[in-house]
PyMOL CGO cylinders between C-alpha atoms (Angstrom):
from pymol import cmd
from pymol.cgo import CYLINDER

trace = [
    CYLINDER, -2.80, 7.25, 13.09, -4.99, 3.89, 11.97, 0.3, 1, 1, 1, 1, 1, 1,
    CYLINDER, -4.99, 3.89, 11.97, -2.31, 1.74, 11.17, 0.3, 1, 1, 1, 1, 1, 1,
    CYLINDER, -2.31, 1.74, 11.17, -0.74, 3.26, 15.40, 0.3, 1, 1, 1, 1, 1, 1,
    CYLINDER, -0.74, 3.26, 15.40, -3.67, 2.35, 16.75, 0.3, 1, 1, 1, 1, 1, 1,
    CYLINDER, -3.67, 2.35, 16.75, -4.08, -0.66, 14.98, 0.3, 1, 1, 1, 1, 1, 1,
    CYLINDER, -4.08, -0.66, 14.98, -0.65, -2.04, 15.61, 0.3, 1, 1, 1, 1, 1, 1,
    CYLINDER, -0.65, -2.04, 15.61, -1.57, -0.71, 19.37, 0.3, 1, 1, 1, 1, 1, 1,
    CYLINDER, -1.57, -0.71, 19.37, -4.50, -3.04, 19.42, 0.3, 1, 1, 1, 1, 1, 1,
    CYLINDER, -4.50, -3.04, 19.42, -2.51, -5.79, 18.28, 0.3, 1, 1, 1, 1, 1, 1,
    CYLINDER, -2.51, -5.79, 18.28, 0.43, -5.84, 20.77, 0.3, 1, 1, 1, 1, 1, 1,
    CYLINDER, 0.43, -5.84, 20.77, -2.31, -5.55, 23.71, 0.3, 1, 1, 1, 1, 1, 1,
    CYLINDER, -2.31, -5.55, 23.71, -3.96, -8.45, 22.46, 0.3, 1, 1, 1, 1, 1, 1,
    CYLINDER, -3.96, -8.45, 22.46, -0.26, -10.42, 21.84, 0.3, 1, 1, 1, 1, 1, 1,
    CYLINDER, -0.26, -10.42, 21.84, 1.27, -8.74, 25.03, 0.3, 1, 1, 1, 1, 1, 1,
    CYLINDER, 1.27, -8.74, 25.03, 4.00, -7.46, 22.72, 0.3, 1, 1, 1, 1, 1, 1,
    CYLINDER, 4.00, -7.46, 22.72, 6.03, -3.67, 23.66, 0.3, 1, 1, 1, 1, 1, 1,
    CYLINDER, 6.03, -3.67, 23.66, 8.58, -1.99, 21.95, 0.3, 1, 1, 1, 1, 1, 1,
    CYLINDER, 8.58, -1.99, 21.95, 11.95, -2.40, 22.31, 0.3, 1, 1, 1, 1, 1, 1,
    CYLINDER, 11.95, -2.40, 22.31, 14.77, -0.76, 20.71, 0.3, 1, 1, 1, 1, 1, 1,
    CYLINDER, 14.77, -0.76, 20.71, 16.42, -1.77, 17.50, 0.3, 1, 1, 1, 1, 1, 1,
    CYLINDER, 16.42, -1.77, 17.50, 19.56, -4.06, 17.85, 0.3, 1, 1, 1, 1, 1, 1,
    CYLINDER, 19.56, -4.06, 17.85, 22.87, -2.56, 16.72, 0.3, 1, 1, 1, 1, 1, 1,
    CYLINDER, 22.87, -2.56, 16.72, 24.06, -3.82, 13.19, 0.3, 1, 1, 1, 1, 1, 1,
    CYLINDER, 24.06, -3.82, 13.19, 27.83, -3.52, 14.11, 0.3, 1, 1, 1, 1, 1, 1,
    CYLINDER, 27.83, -3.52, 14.11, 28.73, -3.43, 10.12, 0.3, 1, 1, 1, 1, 1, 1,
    CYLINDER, 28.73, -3.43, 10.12, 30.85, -1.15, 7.79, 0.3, 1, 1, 1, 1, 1, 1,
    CYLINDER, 30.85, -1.15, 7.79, 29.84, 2.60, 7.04, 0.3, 1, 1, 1, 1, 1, 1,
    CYLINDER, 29.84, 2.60, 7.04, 29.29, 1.84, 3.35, 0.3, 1, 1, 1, 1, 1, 1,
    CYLINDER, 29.29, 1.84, 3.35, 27.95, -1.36, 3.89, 0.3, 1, 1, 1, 1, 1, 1,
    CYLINDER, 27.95, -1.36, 3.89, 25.58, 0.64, 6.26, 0.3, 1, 1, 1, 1, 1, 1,
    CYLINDER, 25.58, 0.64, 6.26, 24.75, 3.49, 3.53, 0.3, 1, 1, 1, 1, 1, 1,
    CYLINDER, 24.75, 3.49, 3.53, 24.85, 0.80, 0.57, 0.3, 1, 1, 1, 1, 1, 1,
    CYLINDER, 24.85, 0.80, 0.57, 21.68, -1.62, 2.74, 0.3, 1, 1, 1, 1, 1, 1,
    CYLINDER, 21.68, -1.62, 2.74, 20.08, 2.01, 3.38, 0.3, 1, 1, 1, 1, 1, 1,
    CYLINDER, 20.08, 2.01, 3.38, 19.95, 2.90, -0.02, 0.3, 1, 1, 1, 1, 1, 1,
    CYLINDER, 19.95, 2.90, -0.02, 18.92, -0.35, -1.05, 0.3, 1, 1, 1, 1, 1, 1,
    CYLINDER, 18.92, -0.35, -1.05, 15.84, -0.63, 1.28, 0.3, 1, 1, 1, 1, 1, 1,
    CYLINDER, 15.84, -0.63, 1.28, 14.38, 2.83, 0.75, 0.3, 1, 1, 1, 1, 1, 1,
    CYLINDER, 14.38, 2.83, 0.75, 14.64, 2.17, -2.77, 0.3, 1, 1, 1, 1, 1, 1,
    CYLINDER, 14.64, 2.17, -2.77, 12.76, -0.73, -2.42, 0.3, 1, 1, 1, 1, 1, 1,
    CYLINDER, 12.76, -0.73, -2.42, 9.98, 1.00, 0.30, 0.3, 1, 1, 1, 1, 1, 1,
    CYLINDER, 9.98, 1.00, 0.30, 9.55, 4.38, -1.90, 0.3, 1, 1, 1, 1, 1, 1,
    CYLINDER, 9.55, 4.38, -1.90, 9.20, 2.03, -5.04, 0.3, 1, 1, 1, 1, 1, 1,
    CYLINDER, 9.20, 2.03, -5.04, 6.13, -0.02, -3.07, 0.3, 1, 1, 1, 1, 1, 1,
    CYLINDER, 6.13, -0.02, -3.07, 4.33, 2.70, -2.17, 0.3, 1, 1, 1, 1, 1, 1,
    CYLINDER, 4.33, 2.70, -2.17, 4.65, 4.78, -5.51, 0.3, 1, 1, 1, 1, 1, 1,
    CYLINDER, 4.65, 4.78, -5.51, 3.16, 1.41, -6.88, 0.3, 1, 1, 1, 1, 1, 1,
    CYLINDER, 3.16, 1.41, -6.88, 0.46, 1.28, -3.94, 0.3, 1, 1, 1, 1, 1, 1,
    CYLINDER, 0.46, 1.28, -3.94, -0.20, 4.70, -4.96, 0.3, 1, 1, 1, 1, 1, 1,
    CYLINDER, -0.20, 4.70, -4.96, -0.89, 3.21, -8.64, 0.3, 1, 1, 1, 1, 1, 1,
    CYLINDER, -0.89, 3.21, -8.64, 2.21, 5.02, -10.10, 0.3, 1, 1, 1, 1, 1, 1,
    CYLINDER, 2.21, 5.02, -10.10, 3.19, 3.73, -13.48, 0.3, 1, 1, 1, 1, 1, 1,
    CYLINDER, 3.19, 3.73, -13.48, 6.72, 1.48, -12.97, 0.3, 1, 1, 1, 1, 1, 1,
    CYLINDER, 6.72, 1.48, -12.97, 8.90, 5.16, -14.35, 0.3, 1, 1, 1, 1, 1, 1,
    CYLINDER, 8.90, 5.16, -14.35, 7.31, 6.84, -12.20, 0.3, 1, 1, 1, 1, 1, 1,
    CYLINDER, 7.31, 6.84, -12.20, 7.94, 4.67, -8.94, 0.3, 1, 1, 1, 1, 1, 1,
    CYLINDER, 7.94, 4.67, -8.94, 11.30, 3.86, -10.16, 0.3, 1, 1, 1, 1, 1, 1,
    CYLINDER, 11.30, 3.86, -10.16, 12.18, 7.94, -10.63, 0.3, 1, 1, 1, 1, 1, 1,
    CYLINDER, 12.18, 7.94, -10.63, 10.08, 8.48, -6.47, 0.3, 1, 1, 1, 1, 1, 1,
    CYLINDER, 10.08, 8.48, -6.47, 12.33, 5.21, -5.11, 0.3, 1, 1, 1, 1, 1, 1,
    CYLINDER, 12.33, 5.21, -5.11, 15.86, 7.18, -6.26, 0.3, 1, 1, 1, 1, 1, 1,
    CYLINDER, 15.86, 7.18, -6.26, 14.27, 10.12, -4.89, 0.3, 1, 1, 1, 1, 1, 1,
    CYLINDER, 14.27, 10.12, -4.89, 13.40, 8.43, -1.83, 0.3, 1, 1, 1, 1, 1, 1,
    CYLINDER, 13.40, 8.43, -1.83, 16.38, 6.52, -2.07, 0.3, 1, 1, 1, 1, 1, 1,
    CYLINDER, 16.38, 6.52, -2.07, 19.06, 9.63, -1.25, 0.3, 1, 1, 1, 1, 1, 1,
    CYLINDER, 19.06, 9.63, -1.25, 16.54, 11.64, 0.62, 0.3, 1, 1, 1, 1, 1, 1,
    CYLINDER, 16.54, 11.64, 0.62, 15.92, 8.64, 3.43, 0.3, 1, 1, 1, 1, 1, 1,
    CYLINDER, 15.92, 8.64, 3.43, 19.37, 7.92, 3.27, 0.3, 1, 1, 1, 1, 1, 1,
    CYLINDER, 19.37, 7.92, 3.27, 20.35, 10.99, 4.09, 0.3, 1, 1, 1, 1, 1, 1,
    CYLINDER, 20.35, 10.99, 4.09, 18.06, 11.68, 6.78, 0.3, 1, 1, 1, 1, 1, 1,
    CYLINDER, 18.06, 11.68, 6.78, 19.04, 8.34, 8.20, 0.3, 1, 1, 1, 1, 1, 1,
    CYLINDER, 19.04, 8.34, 8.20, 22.28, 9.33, 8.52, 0.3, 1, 1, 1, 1, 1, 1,
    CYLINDER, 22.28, 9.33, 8.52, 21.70, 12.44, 9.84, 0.3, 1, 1, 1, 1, 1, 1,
    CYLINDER, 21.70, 12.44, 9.84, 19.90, 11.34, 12.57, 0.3, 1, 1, 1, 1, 1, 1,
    CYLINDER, 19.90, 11.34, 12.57, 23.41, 8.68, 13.60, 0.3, 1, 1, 1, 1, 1, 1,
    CYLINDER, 23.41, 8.68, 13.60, 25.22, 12.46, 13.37, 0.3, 1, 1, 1, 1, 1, 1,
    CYLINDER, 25.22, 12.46, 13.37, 22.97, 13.23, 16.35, 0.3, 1, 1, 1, 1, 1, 1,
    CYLINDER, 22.97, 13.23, 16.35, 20.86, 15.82, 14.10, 0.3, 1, 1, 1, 1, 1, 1,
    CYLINDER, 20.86, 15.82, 14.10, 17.05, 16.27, 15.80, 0.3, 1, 1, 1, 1, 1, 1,
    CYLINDER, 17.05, 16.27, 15.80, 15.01, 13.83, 14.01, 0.3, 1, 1, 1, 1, 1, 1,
    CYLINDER, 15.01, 13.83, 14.01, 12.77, 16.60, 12.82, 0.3, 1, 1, 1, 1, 1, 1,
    CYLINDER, 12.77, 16.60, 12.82, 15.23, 18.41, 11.98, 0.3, 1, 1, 1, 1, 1, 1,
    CYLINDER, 15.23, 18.41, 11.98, 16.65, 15.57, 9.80, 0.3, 1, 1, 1, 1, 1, 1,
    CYLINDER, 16.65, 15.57, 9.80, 13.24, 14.89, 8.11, 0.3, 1, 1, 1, 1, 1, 1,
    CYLINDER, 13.24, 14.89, 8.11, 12.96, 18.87, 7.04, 0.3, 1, 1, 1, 1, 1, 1,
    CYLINDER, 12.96, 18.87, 7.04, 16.61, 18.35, 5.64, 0.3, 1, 1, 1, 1, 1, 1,
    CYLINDER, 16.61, 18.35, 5.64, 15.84, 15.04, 3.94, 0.3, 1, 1, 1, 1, 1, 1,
    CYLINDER, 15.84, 15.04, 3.94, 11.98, 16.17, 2.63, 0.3, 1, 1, 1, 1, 1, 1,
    CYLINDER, 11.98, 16.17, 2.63, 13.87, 19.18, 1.21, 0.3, 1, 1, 1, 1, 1, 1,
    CYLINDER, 13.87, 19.18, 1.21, 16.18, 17.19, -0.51, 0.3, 1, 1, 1, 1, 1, 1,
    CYLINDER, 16.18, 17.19, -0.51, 13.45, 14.98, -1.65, 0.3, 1, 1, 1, 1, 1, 1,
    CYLINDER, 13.45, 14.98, -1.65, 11.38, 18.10, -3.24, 0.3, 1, 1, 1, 1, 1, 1,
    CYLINDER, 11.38, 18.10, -3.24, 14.92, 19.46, -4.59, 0.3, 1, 1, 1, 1, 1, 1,
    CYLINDER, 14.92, 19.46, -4.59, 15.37, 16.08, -6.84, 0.3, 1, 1, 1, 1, 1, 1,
    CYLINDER, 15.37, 16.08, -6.84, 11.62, 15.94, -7.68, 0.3, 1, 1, 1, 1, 1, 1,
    CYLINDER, 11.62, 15.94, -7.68, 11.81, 19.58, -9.13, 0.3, 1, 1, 1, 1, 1, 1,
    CYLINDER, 11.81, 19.58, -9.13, 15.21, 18.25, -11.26, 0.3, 1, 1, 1, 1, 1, 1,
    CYLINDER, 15.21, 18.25, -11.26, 13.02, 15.48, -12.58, 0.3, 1, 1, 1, 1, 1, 1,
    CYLINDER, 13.02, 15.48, -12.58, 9.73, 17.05, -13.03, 0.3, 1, 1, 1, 1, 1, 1,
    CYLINDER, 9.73, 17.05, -13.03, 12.29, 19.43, -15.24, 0.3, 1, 1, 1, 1, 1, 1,
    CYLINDER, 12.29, 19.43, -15.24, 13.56, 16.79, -17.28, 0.3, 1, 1, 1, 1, 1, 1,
    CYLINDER, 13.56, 16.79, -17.28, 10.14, 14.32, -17.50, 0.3, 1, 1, 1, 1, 1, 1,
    CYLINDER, 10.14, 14.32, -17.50, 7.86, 15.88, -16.75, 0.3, 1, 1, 1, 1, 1, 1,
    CYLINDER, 7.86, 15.88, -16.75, 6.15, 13.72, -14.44, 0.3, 1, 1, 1, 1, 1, 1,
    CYLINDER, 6.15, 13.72, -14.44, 4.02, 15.53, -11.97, 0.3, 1, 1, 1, 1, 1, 1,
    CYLINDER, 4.02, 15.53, -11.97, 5.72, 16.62, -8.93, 0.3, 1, 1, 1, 1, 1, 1,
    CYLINDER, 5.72, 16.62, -8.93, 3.23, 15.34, -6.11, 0.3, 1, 1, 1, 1, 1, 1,
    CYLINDER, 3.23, 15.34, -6.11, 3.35, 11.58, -8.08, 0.3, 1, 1, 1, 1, 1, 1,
    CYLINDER, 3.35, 11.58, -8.08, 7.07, 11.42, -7.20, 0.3, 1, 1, 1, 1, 1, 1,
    CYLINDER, 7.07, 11.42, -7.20, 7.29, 13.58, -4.00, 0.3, 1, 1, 1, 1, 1, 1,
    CYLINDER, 7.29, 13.58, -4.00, 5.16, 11.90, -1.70, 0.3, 1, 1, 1, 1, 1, 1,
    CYLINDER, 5.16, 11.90, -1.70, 5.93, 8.32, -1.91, 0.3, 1, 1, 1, 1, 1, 1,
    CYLINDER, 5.93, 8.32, -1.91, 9.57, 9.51, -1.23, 0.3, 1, 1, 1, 1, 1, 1,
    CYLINDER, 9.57, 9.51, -1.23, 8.73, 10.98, 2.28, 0.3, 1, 1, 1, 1, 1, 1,
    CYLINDER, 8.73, 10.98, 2.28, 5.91, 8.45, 3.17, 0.3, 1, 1, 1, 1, 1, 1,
    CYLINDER, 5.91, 8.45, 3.17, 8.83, 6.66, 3.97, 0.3, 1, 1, 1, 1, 1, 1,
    CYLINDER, 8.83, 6.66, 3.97, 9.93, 8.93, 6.47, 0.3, 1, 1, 1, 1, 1, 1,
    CYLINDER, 9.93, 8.93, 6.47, 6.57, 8.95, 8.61, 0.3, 1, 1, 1, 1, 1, 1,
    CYLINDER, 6.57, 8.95, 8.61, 7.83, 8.52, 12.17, 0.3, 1, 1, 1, 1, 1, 1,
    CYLINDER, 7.83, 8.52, 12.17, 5.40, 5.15, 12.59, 0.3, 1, 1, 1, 1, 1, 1,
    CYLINDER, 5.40, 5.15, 12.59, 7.89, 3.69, 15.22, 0.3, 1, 1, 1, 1, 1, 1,
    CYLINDER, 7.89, 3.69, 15.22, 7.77, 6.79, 17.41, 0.3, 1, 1, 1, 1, 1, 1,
    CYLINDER, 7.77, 6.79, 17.41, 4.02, 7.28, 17.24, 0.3, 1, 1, 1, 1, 1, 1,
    CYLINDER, 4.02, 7.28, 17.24, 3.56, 3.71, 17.98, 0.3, 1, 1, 1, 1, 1, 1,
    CYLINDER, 3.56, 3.71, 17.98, 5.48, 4.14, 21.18, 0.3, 1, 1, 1, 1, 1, 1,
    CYLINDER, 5.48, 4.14, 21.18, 3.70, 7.28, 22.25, 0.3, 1, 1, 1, 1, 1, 1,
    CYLINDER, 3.70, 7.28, 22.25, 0.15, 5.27, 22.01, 0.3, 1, 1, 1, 1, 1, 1,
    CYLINDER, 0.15, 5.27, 22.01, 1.62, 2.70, 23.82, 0.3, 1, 1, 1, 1, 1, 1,
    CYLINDER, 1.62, 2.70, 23.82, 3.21, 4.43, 26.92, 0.3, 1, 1, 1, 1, 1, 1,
    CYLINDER, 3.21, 4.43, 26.92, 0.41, 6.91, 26.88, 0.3, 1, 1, 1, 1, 1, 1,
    CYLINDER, 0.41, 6.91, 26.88, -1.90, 3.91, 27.77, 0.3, 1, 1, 1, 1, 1, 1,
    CYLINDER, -1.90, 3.91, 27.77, 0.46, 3.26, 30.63, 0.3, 1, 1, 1, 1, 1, 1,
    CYLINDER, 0.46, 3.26, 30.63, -0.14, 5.62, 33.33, 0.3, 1, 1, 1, 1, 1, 1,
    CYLINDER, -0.14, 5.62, 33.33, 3.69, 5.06, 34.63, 0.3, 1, 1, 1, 1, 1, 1,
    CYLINDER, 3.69, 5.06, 34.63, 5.05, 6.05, 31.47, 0.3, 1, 1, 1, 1, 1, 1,
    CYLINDER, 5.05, 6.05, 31.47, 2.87, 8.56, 30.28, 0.3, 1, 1, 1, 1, 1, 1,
    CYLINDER, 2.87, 8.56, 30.28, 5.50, 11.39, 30.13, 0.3, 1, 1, 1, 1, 1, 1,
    CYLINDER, 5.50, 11.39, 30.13, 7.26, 8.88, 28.60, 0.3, 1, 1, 1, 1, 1, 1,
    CYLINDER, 7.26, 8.88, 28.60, 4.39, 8.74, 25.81, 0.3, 1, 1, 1, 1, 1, 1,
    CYLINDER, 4.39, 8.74, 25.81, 3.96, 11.97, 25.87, 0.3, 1, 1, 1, 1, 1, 1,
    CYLINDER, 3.96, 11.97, 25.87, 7.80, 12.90, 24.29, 0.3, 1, 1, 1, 1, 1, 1,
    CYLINDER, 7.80, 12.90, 24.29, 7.64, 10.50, 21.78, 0.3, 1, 1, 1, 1, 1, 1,
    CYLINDER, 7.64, 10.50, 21.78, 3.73, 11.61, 20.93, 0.3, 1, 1, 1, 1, 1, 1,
    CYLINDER, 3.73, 11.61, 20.93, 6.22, 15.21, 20.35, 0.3, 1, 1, 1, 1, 1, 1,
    CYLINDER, 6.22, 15.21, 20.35, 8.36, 14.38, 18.77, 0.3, 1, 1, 1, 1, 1, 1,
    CYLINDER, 8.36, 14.38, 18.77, 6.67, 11.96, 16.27, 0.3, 1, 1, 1, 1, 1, 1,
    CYLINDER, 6.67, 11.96, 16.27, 4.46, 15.46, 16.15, 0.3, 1, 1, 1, 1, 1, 1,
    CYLINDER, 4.46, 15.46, 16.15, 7.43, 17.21, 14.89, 0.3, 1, 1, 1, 1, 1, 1,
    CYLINDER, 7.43, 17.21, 14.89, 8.51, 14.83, 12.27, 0.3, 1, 1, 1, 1, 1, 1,
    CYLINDER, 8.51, 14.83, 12.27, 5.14, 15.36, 11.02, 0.3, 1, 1, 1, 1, 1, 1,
    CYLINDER, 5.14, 15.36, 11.02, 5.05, 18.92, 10.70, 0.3, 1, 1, 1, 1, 1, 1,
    CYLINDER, 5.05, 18.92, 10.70, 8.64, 18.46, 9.07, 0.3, 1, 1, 1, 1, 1, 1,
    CYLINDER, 8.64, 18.46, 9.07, 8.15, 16.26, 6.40, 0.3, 1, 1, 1, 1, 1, 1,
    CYLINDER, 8.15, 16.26, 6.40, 5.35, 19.01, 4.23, 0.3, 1, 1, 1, 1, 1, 1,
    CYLINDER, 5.35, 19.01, 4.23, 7.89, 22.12, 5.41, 0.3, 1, 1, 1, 1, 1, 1,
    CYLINDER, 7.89, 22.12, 5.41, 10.61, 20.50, 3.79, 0.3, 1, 1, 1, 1, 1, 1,
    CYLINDER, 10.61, 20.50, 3.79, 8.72, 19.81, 0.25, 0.3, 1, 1, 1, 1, 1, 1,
    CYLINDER, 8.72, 19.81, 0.25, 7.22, 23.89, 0.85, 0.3, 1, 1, 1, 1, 1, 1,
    CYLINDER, 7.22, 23.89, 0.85, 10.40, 25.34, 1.46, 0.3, 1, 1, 1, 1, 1, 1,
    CYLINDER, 10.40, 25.34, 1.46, 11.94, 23.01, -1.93, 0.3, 1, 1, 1, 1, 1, 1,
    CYLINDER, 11.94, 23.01, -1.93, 8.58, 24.47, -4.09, 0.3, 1, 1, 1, 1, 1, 1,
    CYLINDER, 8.58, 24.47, -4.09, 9.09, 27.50, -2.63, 0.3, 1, 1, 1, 1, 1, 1,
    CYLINDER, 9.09, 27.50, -2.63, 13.19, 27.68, -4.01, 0.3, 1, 1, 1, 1, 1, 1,
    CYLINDER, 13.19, 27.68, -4.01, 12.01, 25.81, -7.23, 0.3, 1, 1, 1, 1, 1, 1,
    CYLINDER, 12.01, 25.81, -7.23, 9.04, 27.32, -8.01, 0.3, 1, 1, 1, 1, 1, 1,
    CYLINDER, 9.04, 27.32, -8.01, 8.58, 31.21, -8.84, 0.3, 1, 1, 1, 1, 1, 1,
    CYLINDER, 8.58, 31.21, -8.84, 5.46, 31.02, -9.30, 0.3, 1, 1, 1, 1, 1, 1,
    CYLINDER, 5.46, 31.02, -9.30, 4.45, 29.60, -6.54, 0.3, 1, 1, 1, 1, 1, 1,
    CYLINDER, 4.45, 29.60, -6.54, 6.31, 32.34, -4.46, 0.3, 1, 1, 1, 1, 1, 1,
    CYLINDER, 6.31, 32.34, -4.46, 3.46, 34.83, -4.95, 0.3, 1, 1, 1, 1, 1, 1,
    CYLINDER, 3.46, 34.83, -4.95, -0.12, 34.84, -4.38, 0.3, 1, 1, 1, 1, 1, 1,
    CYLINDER, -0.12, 34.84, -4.38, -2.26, 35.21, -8.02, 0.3, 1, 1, 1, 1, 1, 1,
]
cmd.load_cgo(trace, "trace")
């Protein structure tokens, strides 16, 4: 919500508004290969930013890697984009549970810097910004929604993977 309002404050002042995202017209796999490549590389910064040892970041960035990936696609399948970020943060607390298995590393170090990525911070950028603007404050008011949903998504997913995972953590002690 900072970092919204700050980027808010920021286009007022440079009399900048969003826009949507120019289509790539490229290959599939060249698609799923860049994808793959670049949530690597965003999980991997904030594991670091997080002060994650360099095994650590690397295991959250493959994590983050498939689970973005395949939210990402999701979403081009016409999937609900909260309903893709449940499906990817699932699959993101689904890996971390086969590699907290094997290594041992806590599961919180490698789960959250792989959905981080996934905070909707384009769609609650636009809600601020129409919201301000009386003639497109219904306009704001969807994307405030549905960046709401993503949200409320992204720590269902990780419960419901702890939940599967996790028998202990099924039951109340």
């Amino acid at each position: 919500l900072a970092a919204t309002l700050t980027a808010w404050i920021c286009a007022l002042v440079l009399h900048l508004q969003p826009v949507d995202f120019v289509k790539l017209h490229i290959p599939t796999s060249t698609k799923l290969l860049l994808r793959l490549l670049t949530s690597f590389g965003g999980v991997f910064g904030f594991s670091i930013m997080f002060n994650s040892s360099k095994k650590i970041a690397a295991s959250a960035g493959c994590i983050g890697a498939i689970a973005n990936t395949l939210r990402l696609t999701l979403v081009d399948l016409s999937l609900p984009a909260a309903a893709a970020a449940f499906i990817g943060a699932l699959t993101a607390g689904l890996l971390a549970s086969m590699i907290k298995g094997n290594t041992g590393y806590p599961r919180i170090a490698i789960t959250v810097p792989s959905i981080v990525i996934m905070v909707p911070g384009l769609y609650m950028y636009r809600a601020i910004y129409n919201l301000e603007l009386a003639s497109t404050m219904s306009i704001g008011a969807n994307w405030f929604i549905q960046s709401l949903l993503i949200v409320l998504a992204l720590p269902m997913g990780l419960i419901f993977a702890r939940i599967l995972t996790d028998p202990s953590f099924r039951y109340c002690t």
